[in-house]
C-alpha positions in Angstrom: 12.5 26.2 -5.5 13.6 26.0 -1.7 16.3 24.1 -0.9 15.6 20.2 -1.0 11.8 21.2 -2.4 11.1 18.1 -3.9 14.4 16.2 -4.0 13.9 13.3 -1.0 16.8 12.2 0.7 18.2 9.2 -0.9 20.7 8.0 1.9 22.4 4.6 0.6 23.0 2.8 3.3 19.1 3.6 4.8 18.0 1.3 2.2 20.8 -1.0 0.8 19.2 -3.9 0.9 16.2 -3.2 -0.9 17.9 -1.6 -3.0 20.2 -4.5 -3.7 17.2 -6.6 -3.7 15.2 -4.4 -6.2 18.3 -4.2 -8.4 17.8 -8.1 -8.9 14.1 -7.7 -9.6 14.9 -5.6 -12.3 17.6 -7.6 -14.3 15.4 -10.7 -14.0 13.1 -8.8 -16.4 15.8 -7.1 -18.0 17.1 -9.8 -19.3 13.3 -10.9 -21.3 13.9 -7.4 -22.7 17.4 -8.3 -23.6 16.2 -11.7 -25.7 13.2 -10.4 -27.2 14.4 -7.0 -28.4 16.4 -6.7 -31.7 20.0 -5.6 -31.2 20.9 -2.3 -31.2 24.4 -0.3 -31.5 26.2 0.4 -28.1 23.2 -1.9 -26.3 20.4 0.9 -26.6 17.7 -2.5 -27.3 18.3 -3.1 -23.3 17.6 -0.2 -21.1 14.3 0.4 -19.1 12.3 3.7 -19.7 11.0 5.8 -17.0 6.8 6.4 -16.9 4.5 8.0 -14.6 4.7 5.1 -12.4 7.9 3.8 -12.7 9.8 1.9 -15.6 8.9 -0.5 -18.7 10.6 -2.0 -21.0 8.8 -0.8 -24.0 6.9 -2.9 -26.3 8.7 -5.8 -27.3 8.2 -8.4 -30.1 6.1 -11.3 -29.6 4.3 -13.6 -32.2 2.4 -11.0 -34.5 1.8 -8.6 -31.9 4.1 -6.9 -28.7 4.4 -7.6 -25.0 5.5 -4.7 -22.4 6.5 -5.4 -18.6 6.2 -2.5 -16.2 7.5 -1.9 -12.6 4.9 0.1 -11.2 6.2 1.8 -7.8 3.3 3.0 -6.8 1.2 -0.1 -6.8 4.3 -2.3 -5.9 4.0 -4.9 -8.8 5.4 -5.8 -11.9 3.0 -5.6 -15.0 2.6 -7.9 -17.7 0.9 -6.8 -21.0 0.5 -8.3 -24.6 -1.0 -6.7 -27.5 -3.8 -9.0 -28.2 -5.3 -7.8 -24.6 -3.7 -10.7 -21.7 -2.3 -9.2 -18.8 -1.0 -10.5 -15.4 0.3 -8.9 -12.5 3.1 -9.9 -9.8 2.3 -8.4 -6.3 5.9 -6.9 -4.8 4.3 -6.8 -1.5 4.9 -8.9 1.0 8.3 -8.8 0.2 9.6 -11.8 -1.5 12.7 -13.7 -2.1 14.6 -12.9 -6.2 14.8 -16.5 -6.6 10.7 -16.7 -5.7 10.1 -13.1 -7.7 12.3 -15.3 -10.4 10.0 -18.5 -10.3 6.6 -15.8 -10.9 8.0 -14.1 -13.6 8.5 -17.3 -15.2 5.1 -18.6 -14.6 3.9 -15.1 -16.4 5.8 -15.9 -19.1 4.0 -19.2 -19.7 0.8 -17.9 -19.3 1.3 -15.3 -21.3 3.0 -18.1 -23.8 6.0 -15.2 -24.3 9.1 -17.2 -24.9 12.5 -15.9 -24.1 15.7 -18.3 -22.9 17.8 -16.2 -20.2 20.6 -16.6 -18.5 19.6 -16.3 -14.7 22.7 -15.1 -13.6 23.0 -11.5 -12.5 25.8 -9.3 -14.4 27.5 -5.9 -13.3 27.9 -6.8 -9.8 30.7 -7.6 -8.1 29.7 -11.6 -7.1 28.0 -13.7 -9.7 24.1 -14.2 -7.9 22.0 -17.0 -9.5 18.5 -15.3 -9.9 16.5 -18.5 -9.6 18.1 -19.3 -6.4 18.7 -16.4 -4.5 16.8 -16.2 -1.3 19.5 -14.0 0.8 18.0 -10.7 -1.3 14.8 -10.4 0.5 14.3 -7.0 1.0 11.6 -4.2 0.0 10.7 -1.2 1.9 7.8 0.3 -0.2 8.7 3.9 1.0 12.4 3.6 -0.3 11.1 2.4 -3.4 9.0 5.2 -3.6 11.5 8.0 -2.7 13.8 6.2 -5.3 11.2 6.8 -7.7 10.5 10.3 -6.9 13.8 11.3 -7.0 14.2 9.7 -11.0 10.9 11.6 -11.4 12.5 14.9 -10.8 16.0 13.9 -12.3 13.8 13.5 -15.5 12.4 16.8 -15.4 16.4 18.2 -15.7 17.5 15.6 -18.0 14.7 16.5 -20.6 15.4 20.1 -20.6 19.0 19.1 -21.2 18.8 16.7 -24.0 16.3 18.8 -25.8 18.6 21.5 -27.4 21.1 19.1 -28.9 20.5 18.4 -32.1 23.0 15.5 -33.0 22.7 11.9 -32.5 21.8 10.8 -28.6 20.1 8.6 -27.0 16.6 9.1 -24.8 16.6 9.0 -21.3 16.9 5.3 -20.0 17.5 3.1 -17.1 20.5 0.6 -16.9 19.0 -2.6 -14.8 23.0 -4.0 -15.5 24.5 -0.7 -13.8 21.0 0.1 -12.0 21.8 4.0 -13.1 19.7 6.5 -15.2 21.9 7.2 -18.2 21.6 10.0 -20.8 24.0 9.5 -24.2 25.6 12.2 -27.1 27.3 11.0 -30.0 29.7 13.0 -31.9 28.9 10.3 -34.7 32.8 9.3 -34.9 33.3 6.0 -34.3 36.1 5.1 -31.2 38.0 2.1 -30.6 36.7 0.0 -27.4 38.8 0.2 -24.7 42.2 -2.5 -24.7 41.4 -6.4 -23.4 37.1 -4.9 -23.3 34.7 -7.8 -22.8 32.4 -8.6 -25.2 29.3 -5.6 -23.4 32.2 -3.5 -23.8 33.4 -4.0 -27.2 29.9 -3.5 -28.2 29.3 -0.6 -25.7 32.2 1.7 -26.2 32.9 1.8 -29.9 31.7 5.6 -30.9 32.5 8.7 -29.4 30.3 9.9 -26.6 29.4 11.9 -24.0 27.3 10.5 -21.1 25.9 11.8 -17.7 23.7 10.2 -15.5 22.5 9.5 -12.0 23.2 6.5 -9.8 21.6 5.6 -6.1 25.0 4.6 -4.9 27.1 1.4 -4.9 29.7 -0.8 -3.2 32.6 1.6 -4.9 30.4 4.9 -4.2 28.1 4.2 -0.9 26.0 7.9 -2.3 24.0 8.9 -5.1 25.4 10.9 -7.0 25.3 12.4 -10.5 28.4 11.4 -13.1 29.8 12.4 -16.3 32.2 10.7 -18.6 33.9 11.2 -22.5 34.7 8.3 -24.1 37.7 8.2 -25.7 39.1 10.1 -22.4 40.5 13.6 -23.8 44.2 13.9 -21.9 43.7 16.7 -18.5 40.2 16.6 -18.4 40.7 15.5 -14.8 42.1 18.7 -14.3 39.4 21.1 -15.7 37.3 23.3 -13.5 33.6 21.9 -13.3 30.6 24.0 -12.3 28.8 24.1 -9.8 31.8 24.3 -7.1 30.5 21.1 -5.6 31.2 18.8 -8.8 34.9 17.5 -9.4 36.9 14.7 -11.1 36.7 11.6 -8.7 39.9 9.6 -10.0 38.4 6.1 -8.6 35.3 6.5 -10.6 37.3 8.2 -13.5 34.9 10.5 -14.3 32.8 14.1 -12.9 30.9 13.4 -9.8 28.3 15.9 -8.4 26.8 14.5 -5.0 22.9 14.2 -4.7 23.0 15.9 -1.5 25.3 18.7 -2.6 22.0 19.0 -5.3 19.7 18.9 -2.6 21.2 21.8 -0.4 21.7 23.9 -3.6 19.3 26.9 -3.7 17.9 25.7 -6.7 18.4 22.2 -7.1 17.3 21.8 -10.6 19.4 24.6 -11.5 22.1 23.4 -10.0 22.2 19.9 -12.2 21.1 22.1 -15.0 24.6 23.5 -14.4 26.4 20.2 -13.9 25.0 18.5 -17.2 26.0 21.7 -19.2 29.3 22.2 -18.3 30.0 18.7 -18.2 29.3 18.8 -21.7 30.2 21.9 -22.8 33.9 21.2 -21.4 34.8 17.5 -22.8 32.9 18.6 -25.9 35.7 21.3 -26.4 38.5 19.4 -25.8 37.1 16.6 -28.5 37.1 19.1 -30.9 32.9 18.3 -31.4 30.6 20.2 -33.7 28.5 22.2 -30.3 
């Protein structure tokens, strides 16, 4: 693979607002997933899922049957599906308001008679936006969105390969609409104790020992994708361990292994390159857990 082959740029600030404003999109029907779904350990009932055409939130309980709500990025639209064959569909384009994006999803719901109470506040950002009344997030550039989606496309591709060859307990490949990150999860299957004064998402969220690497398109603290890695409980001096490739290293704000996108792109092979990152990532904090490899 040549160098960037494949791998769009991805530059944060380029597209910040529709990112910001696609963000919202996607914890407005996030949070249907998040009522309807039956609870799982460490919050695996709330992610998205990648497809084909962009992300889903799986089938999810409804009467006697399922309902399923897709973002599809190359139409532009957010897809509404039940089980017993109704369907409706929410144009993206022209670019709407959250708050009016907020006030169609809701009409779906009601045609579709699939009844879930939400809270329409946004979470994991850093100032609380009310969903049904935000009209300052406007924004979608449909090539963005599509570049975004290429590049979790690829990432998948790498991801896969990796999670393959471990045979303990992990989790699939799934999209956080809280964190707006793809996410990727190994258990040692020791249970940890959350982190001291954790909120009730964290108590909930950080109570086994894990490993977990993942991509995010950048964010207030980070303005750059980038790839990350973390242990959970933290293993004392991993922020001093040598991480391959020689691009990757511990970023102390973040507290965990970061590996620029970019620095992926200009690789000579990029999907080596992350193939490199998520094993030694692993292979390293797995060691100094004292895990089962």
């Amino acid at each position: 693979m040549n160098s960037g082959d494949g791998w769009p740029e991805l530059p944060y600030a380029a597209w910040r607002d529709t990112r910001d404003t696609l963000h919202l999109y996607t914890q407005i029907v996030g949070k249907i997933r998040l009522a309807l779904a039956p609870f799982e350990r460490s919050w695996n009932n709330v992610p998205f899922f990648l497809t084909a055409h962009g992300l889903t939130t799986g089938p999810m309980p409804v009467g006697d049957g399922v309902a399923q709500i897709d973002f599809d990025f190359l139409r532009h639209a957010i897809d509404f599906a039940r089980s017993d064959g109704r369907a409706h569909s929410i144009a993206l384009l022209p670019p709407r308001s959250v708050a009016d994006i907020y006030a169609e999803v809701k009409h779906a719901m009601r045609a579709l008679e699939i009844e879930a109470k939400i809270w329409p506040v946004a979470v994991e950002i850093g100032k609380p936006i009310r969903l049904d009344a935000d009209r300052a997030h406007a924004s979608y550039d449909p090539h963005a969105v599509q570049r975004f989606f290429r590049v979790l496309a690829g990432i998948a591709t790498v991801f896969g390969e990796h999670r393959a060859v471990y045979r303990g307990k992990h989790t699939p490949l799934h999209f956080w609409w809280g964190s707006f990150d793809l996410s990727y999860v190994r258990y040692s299957g020791r249970d940890a104790d959350p982190p001291p004064n954790a909120d009730s998402i964290m108590r909930l969220a950080m109570d086994a020992e894990e490993i977990s690497a993942g991509f995010w398109p950048g964010d207030e603290r980070f303005p750059e994708a980038a790839f990350y890695c973390y242990a959970y409980p933290k293993p004392d001096g991993i922020e001093t361990t040598v991480i391959r490739p020689p691009a990757a290293g511990w970023n102390a704000a973040l507290g965990e292994w970061v590996l620029r996108y970019d620095d992926v792109r200009a690789a000579s092979s990029p999907h080596a390159a992350l193939r490199e990152f998520l094993t030694s990532c692993y292979d390293t904090a797995a060691r100094r857990m004292g895990w089962d490899r």
